[in-house]
N, C-alpha and C positions, 0 to 999 in steps of 0.2 A: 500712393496714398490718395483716398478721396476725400476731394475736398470741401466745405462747408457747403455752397452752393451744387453738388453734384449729391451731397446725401439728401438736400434738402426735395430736390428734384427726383430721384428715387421712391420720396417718401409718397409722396405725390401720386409717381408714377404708380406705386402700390395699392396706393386708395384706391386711386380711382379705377384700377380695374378691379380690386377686391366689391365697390359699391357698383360697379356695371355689370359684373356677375352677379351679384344679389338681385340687382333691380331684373335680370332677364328670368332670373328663376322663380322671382315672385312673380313676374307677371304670366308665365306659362304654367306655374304648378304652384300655386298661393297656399297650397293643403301643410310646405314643410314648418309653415311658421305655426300651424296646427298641432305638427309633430314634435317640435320642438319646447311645446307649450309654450309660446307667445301669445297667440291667440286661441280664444276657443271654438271661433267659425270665420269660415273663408267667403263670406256671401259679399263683401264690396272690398273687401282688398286689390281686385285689378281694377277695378274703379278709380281707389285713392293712389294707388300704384301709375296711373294714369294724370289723373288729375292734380298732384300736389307737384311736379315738374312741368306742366302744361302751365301752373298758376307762375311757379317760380321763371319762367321763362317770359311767360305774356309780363308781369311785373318789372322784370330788366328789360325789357323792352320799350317799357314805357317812362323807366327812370332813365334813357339811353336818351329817348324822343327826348323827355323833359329837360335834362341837362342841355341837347343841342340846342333848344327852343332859346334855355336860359340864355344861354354863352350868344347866340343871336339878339336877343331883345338887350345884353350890355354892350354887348361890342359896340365902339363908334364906326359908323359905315365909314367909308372908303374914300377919298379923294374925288374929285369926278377926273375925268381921263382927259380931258383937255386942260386940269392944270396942270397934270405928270408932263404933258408933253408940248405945254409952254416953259414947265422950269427944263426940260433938257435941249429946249432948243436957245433958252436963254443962257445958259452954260456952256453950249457950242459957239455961239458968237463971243463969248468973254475973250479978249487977247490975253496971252499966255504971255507972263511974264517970266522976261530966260532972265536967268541972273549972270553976271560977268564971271568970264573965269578967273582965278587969281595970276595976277602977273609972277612970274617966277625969275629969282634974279640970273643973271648971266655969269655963271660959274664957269664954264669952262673955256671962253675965249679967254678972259683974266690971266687963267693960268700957264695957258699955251703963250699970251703974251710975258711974263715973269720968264719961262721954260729958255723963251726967245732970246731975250735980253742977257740971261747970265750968259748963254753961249757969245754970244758976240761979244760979250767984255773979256 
């Protein structure tokens, strides 16, 4: 079965080559949108066939720039690189505190000692 994300991708996949064959056929033989009566004369169709994806590309392009510019002019700059590498070398000098391990009590001389004693009684 396919699943949501794989029809949706499909769908996709269909358009867009359904609208790349349209856009090649307009721009080499403009006369079928004639034929089809869409239009009535093909005198700047490869023109705009041209230019309204040139416009729609130059415009994401510059909403691409603009966002970076944006996302640069909020960001706060950076640290300078010699306090990075005074806090790590202040952090290499800290002494390491070990903690104790727990003392654990002495179970089995005890019992070897009791083990001892009934025998000898």
């Amino acid at each position: 079965m396919v699943s949501k994300d794989q029809a949706i991708g499909g769908a996709i996949l269909l358009v867009c080559v359904l609208v790349a064959v349209l856009y090649i056929v307009t721009l080499f033989y403009p006369q079928w949108l004639v034929t089809i009566g869409l239009l009535s004369g093909t005198a700047n169709v490869q023109f705009w066939v041209i230019a309204i994806p040139v416009f729609v590309a130059f415009v994401a392009i510059m909403f691409i720039g603009a966002w970076i510019g944006w996302t640069m002019a909020t960001t706060p700059p950076p640290k300078p690189i010699e306090e990075i590498t005074t806090e790590i070398e202040e952090k290499k000098e800290e002494p390491k505190v070990e903690t104790p391990e727990p003392v654990k009590p002495a179970e089995a001389p005890a019992t070897e000692e009791k083990a001892t004693t009934k025998k000898k009684k």
